[in-house]
C-alpha positions in Angstrom: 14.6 20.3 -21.0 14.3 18.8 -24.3 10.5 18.3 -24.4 10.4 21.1 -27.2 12.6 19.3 -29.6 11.1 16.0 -29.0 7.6 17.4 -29.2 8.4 19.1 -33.1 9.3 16.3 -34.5 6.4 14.0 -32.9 3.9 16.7 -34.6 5.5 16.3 -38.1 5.2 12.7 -37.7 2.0 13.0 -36.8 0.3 15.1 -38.8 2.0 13.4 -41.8 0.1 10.9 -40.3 -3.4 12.2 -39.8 -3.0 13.8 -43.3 -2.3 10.4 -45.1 -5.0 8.7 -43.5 -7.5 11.5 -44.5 -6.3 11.6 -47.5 -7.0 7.9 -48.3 -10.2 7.7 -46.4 -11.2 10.4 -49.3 -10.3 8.5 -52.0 -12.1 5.5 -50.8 -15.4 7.3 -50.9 -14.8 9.1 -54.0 -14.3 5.4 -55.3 -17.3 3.4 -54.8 -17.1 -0.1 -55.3 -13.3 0.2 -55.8 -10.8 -2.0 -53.9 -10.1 -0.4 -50.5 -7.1 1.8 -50.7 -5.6 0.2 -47.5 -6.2 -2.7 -45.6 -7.2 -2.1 -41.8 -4.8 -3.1 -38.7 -8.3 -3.8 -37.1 -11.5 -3.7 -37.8 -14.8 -3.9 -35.5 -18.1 -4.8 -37.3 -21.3 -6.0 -36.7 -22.6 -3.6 -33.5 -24.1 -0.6 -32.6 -21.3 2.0 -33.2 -22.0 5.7 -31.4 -19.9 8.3 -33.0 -20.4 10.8 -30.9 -19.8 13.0 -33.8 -21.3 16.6 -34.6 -24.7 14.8 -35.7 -24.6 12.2 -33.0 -24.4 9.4 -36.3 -24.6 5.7 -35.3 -22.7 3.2 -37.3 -22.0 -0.5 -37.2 -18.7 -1.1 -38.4 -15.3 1.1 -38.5 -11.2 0.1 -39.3 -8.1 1.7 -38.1 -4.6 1.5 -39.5 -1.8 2.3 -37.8 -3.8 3.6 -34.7 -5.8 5.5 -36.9 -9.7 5.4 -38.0 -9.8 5.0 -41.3 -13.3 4.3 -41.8 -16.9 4.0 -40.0 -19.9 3.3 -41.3 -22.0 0.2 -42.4 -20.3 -3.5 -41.9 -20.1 -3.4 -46.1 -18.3 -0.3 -46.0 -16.1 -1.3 -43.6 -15.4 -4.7 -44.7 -13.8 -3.5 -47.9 -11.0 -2.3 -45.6 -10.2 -6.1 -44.5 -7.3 -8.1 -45.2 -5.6 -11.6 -44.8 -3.7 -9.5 -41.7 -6.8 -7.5 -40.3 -7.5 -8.3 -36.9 -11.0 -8.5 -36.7 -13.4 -7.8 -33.7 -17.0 -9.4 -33.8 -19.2 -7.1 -32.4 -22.4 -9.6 -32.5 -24.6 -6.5 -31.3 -22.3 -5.4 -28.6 -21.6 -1.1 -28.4 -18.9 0.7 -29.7 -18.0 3.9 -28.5 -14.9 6.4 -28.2 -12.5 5.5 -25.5 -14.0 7.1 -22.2 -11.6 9.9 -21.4 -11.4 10.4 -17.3 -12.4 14.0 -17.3 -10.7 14.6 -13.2 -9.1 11.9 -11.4 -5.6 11.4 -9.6 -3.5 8.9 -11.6 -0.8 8.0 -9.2 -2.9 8.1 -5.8 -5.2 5.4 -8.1 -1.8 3.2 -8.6 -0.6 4.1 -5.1 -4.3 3.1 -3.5 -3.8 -0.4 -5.0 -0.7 -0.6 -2.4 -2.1 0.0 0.5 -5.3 -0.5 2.9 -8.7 -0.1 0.8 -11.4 0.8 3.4 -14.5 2.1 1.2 -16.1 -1.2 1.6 -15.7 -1.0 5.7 -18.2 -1.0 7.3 -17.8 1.2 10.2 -14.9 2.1 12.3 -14.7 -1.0 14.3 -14.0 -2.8 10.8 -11.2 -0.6 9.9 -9.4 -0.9 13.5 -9.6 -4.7 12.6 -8.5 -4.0 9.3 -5.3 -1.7 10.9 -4.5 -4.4 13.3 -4.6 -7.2 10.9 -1.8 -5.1 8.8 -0.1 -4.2 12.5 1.0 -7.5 13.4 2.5 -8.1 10.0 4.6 -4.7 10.0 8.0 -4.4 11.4 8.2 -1.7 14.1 8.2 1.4 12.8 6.7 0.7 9.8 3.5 3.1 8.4 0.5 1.6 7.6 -1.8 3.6 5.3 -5.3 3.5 3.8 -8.0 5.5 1.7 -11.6 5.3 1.4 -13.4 5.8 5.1 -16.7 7.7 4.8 -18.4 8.1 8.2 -21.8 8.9 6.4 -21.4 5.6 4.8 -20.9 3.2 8.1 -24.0 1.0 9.0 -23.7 2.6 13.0 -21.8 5.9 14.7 -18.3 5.3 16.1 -18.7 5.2 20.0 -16.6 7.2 21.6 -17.2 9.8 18.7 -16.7 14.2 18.2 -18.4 15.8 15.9 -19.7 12.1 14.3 -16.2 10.7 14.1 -13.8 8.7 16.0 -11.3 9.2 18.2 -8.0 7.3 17.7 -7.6 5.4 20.7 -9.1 2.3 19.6 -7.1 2.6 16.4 -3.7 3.4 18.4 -4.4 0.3 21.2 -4.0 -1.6 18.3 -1.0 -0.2 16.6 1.4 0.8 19.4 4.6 0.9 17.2 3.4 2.0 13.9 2.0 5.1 12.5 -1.3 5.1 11.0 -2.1 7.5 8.2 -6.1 6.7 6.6 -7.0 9.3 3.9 -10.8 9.9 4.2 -12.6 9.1 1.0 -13.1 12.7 -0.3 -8.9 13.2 0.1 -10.0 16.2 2.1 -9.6 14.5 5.5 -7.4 11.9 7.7 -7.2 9.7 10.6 -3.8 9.7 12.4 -3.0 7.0 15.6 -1.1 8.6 18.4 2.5 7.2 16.3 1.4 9.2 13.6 0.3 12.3 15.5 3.6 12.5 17.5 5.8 11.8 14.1 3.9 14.5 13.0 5.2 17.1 15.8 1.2 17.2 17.1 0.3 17.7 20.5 -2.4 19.0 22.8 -1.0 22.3 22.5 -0.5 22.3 18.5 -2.4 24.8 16.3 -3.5 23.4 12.7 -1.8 25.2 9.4 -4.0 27.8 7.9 -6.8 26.1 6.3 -6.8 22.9 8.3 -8.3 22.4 11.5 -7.5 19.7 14.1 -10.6 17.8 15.6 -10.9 17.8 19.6 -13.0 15.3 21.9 -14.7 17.4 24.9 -11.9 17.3 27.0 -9.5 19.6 24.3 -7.6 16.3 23.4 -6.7 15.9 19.7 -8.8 12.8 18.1 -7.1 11.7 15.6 -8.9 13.7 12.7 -7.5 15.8 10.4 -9.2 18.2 8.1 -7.8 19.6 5.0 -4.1 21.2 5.5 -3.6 19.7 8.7 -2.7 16.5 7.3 0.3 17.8 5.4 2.5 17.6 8.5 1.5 13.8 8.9 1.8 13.1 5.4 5.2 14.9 5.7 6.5 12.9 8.2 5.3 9.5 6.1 7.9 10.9 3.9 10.6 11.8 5.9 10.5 8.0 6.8 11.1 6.8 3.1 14.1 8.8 2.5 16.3 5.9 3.0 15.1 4.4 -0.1 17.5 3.8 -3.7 16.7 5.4 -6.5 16.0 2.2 -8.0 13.3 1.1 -4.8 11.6 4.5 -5.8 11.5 4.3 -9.7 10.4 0.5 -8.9 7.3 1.6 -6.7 6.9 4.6 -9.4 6.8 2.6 -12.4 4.6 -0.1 -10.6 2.1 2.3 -9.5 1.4 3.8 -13.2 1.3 0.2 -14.1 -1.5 -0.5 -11.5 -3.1 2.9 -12.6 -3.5 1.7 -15.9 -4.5 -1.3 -15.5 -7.4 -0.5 -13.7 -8.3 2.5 -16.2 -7.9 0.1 -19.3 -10.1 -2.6 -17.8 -13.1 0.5 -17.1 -12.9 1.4 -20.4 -10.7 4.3 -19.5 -8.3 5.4 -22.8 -7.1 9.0 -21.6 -6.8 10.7 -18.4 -7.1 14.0 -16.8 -5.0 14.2 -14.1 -5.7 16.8 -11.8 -2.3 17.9 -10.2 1.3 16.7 -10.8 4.7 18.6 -9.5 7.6 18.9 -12.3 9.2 16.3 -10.4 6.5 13.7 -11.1 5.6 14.8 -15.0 10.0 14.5 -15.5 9.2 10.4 -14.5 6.0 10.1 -16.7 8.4 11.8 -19.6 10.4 9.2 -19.3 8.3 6.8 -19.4 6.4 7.9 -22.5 9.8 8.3 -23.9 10.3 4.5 -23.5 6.7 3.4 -24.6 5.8 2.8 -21.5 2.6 4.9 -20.7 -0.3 2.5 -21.5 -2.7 5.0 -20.9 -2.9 8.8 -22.5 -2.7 11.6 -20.1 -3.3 15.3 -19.7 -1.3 16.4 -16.3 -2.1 19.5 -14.8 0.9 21.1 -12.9 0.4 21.6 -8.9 2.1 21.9 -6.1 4.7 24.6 -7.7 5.2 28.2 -6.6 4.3 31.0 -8.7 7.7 32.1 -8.9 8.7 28.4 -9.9 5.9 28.2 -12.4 7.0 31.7 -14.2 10.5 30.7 -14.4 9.8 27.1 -15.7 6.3 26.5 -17.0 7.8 27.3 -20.4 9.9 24.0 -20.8 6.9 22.0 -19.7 5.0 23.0 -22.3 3.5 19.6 -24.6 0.3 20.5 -26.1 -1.6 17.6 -28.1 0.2 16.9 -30.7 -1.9 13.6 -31.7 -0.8 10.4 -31.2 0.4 11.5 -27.8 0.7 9.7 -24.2 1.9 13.0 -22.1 0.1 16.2 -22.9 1.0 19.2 -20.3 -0.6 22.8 -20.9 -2.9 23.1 -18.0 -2.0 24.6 -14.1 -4.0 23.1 -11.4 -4.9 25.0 -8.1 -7.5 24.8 -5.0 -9.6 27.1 -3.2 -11.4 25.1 -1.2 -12.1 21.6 0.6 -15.1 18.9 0.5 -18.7 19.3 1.6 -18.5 16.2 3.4 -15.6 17.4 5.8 -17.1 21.0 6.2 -14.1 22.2 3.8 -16.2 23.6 1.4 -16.3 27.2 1.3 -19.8 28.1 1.2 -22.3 31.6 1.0 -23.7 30.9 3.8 -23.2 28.6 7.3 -23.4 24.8 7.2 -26.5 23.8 8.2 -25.1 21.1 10.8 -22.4 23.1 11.7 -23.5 26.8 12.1 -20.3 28.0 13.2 -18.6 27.5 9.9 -18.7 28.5 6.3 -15.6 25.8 5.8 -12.4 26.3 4.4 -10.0 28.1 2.5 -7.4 26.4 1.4 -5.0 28.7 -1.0 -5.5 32.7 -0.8 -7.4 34.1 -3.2 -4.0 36.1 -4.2 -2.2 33.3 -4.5 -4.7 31.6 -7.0 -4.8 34.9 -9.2 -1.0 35.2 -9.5 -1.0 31.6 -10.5 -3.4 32.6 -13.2 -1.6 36.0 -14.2 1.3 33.6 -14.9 -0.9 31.2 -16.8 -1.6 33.8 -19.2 1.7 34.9 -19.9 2.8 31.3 -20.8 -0.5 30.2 -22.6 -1.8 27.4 -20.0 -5.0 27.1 -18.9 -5.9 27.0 -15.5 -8.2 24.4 -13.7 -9.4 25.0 -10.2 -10.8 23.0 -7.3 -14.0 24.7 -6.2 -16.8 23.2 -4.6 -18.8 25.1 -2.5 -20.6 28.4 -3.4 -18.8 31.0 -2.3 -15.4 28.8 -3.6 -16.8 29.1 -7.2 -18.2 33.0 -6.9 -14.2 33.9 -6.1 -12.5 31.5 -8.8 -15.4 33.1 -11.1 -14.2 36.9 -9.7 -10.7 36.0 -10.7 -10.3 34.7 -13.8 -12.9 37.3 -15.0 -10.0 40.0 -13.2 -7.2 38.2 -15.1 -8.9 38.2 -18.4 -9.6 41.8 -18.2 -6.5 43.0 -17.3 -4.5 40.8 -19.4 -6.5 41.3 -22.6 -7.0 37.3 -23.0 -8.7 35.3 -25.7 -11.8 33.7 -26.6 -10.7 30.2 -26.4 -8.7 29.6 -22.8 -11.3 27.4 -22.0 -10.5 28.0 -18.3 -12.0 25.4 -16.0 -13.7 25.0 -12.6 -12.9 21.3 -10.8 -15.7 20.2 -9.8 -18.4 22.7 -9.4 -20.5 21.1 -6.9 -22.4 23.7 -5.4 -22.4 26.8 -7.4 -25.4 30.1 -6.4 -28.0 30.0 -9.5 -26.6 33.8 -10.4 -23.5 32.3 -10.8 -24.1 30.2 -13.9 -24.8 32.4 -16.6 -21.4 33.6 -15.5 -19.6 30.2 -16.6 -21.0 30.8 -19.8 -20.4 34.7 -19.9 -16.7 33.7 -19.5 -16.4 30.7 -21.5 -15.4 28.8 -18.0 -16.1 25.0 -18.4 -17.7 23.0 -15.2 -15.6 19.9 -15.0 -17.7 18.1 -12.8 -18.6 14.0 -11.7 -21.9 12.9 -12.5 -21.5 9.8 -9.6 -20.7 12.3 -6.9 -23.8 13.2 -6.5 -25.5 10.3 -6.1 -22.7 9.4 -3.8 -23.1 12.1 -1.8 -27.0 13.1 -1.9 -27.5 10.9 1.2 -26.2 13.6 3.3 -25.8 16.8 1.4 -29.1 18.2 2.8 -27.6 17.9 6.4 -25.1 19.8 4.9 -27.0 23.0 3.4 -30.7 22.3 4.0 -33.2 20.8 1.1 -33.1 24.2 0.1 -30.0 25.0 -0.7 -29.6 21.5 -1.9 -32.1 21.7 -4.7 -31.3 24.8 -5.8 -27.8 24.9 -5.9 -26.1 21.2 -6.2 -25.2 19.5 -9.2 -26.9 21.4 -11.6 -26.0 19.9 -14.6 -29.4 20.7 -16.8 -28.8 24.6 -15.7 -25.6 24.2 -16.5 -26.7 22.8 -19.8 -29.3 24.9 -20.2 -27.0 27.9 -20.0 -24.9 26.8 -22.8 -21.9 25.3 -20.6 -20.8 21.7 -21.3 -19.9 19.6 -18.9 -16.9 17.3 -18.9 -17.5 14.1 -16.7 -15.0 12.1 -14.2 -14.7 10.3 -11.1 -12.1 12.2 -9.0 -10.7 8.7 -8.9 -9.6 7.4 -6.1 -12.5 9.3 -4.2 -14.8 7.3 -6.1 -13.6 3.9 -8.2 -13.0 4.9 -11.7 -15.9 3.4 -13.7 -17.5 5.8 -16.2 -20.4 3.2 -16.3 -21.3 4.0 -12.8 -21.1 8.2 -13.7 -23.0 7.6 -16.8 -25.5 5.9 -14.8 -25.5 8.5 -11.8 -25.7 11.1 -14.9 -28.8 10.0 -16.7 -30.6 8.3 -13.6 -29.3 10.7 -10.4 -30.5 7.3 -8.5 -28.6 6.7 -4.8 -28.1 3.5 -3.7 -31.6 3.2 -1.8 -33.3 3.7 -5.0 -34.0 7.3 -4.0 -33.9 10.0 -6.5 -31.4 13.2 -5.8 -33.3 15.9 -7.8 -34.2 14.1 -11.2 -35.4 17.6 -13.2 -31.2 17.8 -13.5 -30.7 14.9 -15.4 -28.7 14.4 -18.2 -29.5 12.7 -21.6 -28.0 9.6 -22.7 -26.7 11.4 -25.5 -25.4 14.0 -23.7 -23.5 11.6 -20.4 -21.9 10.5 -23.5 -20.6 13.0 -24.7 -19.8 14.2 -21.6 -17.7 11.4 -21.3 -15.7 11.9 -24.7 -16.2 14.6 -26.7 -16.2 17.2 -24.2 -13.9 16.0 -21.9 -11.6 16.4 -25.3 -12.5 19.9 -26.0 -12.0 20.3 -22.0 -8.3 19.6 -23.0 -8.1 20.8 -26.6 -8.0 17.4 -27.8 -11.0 17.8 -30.1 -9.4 17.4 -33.2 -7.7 13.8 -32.2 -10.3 12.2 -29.7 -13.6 11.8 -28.5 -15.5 11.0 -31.6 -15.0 7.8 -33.7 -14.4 9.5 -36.8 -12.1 9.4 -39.9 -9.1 10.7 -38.8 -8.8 10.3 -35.0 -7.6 7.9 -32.8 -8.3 4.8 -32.8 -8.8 4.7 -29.1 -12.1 2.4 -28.4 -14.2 0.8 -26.1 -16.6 -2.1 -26.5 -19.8 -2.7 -24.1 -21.8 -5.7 -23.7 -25.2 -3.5 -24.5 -26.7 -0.4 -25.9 -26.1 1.8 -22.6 -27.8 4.9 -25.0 -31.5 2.4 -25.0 -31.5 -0.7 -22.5 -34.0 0.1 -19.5 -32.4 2.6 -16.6 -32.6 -1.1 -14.6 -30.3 -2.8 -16.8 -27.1 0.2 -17.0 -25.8 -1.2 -13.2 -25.2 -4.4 -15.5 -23.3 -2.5 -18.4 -19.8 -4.1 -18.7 -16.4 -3.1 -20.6 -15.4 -6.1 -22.7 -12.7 -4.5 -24.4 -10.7 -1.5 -24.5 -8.4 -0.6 -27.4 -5.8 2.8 -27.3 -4.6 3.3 -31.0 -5.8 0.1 -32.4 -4.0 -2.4 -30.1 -6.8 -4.5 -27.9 -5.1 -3.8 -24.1 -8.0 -5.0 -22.1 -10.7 -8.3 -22.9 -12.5 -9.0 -20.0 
């Protein structure tokens, strides 16, 4: 590997960099009234600039050269740093903020879900059968047809037939006789295979699901179609096997074209880094490349997954890209999963389900596994994010990494973080911030799913221990905000809003006395999603010295009316002072 080699001289160049910039922002203010010391790639004046710095200072004007800020303050400030070249952004009142940072998302299932069937706006089931056989009769025979996005809690009626509130694949397989069907459920935590699919897949009526996956049954023991958690890896598997047959330059052309889709829709959300939240080596080689050649519009933080320990220990060491800056690739981080979704019963909870008695849902990776993966975190100096969403999934990543940073003598600062953090026991808090463990969580998953997270646990249980960001707060843990995208579309807008507001789509409230701030959705948004990656020192603030990575709103989302935020719009997003959306 030659990522060490490359990454020294980035940080020289970088830091010489950072250091000049600083260095001639600091003569400009010990100058007053003195000719600007530089004149501004870009400058954006004439708004309502948030900071988002340690004070929470609001500005109206700032300039960067070179991707750099060098200055923010008031539009005469500012507009000493324009030249006959400056590039110059009329804000007319419009908001300014740092470049939202996607705190959890998936960046190559976002590209790859703009290639094939989109079913969150379906309807119900009988829509998506349409949908299948629509995309059926233009296949060739043989050819998979995949989706994303079905949510039965979200369908205007119940499937009919229907086990356990879902489908059965008969209709779905009448109309796709030659071709496998493989649709993700929205969460990712579920599937829906045709009969093709099932039988490419090696399942029968006799099969047994892998550990931690369980294949759904209709009355008569017949499999339906459904998948939960690791049961759809053999299906998924077989979807592979059938593209082996493809050139290395049909896969590097479907590659490159999905982080181009990726980014596209990132950039036009207002999106300027992003956390993605599990990558194999085989995947971060590709997006080397690519940032090699420029070609990484977007800046992103890849956690490793999908590697053994074994593999990890032996090569975890040549992965190693810590922010350096001006970067588009940073890797320090291991991702891993302990259990599934609520809404498929994979959640590993305390106690039973509340609709489902008989379970306490899933675990997905042994508990042993997970703490070898973070024994060998420690020895190479990554930090380790983990999937946990139920109760009893968060007590046992909690037990762990307190075990691991015991035995292994660990820092202070491994900022150490739990994915998602749905549902979490209130004794269990005070231990996030006991630990220094961060909740990375996603403000519009809850508003998403409060329709039907009381069937799941009770009102109980569902006021006391979901989404409890002001307890969270309250105990001195920051949270760092996301989407999950392509579980839910990628807009910060629409988490900021289910942050502040916690409204659902009927106008219902899901537990308002957990609100956020505006203040602090923001800065859930940027600043901490930066210190949730080490990036501090580089992003999430507009301040002297930092990126120049930007986005532009049509209003004030930190004082319009709670009505008017479902209105909020990007009109431009700008990564190191080059303008790569306008809407």
């Amino acid at each position: 590997m030659r990522y060490s080699a490359l990454s020294a001289k980035r940080f020289v160049r970088t830091a010489s960099l950072a250091g000049g910039i600083l260095l001639l922002a600091a003569c400009a203010d010990s100058q007053p009234g003195a000719d600007a010391p530089t004149t501004a790639d870009l400058v954006l004046r004439g708004g309502v600039v948030a900071t988002v710095d340690a004070d929470n200072t609001m500005a109206e004007a700032l300039a960067i050269t070179d991707g750099w800020i060098v200055a923010v303050g008031s539009n005469d400030k500012v507009g000493a740093y324009i030249g006959g070249e400056t590039e110059v952004i009329e804000l007319d009142g419009r908001f300014a903020a740092p470049g939202f940072i996607e705190g959890h998302g998936h960046y190559m299932s976002l590209g790859n879900s703009k290639t094939i069937l989109d079913l969150n706006g379906a309807a119900n089931w009988d829509a998506i059968v349409e949908m299948v056989a629509e995309a059926a009769r233009e296949a060739e025979p043989g050819q998979w047809i995949r989706g994303r996005g079905w949510h039965q809690e979200k369908w205007d009626r119940a499937p009919d037939p229907a086990a356990e509130g879902n489908p059965t694949h008969a209709s779905l397989s009448a109309v796709s006789p030659d071709n496998p069907v493989l649709l993700g459920h929205a969460s990712g935590h579920a599937a829906f295979a045709n009969a093709a699919a099932l039988t490419a897949a090696g399942y029968n009526r006799d099969s047994e699901p892998p550990p931690g996956g369980e294949l759904v049954r209709d009355e008569n023991g017949e499999l339906t179609g459904l998948l939960r958690e690791t049961a759809q890896r053999p299906v998924s598997a077989a979807f592979t096997r059938s593209q082996s047959g493809r050139t290395a330059e049909q896969i590097d052309a479907q590659f490159r074209r999905e982080v181009a889709l990726a980014a596209e829709e990132a950039l036009s959300k207002g999106v300027t880094s992003f956390q993605d939240a599990g990558t194999p080596f085989s995947t971060i080689d590709r997006l080397k490349q690519l940032e090699d050649e420029g070609a990484l519009p977007v800046r992103l933080y890849v956690m490793v997954r999908g590697q053994s320990n074994e593999e990890m220990d032996a090569r975890l060491a040549g992965y190693y890209m810590p922010s350096e800056g001006d970067d588009y690739l940073t890797v320090r981080s291991v991702k891993r999963q302990i259990d599934g979704a609520l809404g498929s019963h994979g959640a590993w909870l305390l106690e039973p389900y509340e609709d489902m008695p008989s379970s306490t849902g899933l675990v997905l990776e042994p508990v042993e596994d997970i703490a070898g993966t973070a024994h060998v975190a420690v020895k190479h100096g990554y930090q380790v994010n983990t999937h946990a969403i139920g109760d009893r999934a968060n007590r046992e990543v909690l037990d762990i990494y307190q075990a691991v940073f015991d035995s292994a003598g660990a820092g202070d600062d491994l900022r150490w973080r739990i994915e998602h953090a749905q549902h979490v026991h209130p004794d269990d808090i005070p231990r996030f911030a006991e630990l220094g463990v961060l909740a990375s969580m996603q403000g519009v998953h809850a508003t998403s799913d409060a329709p039907w997270i009381p069937l799941r646990l009770g009102d109980d249980r569902a006021e006391k221990r979901s989404y409890m960001w002001r307890a969270f707060m309250n105990a001195g843990v920051p949270i760092n905000n996301g989407t999950d995208v392509p579980v839910e579309d990628i807009d910060p807008l629409a988490s900021f809003r289910s942050s502040v507001t916690r409204q659902t789509a009927d106008g219902s409230v899901f537990y308002p006395e957990q609100k956020m701030t505006r203040t602090e959705a923001l800065r859930s948004y940027t600043i901490n999603n930066a210190f949730a990656a080490f990036e501090e020192a580089y992003k999430g603030s507009l301040e002297v010295g930092k990126l120049g990575d930007v986005v532009v709103i049509d209003r004030d989302i930190l004082t319009v009316p709670d009505a008017e935020l479902a209105d909020a719009r990007v009109d431009v997003t700008i990564v190191g002072g080059e303008v790569r959306y306008a809407r």
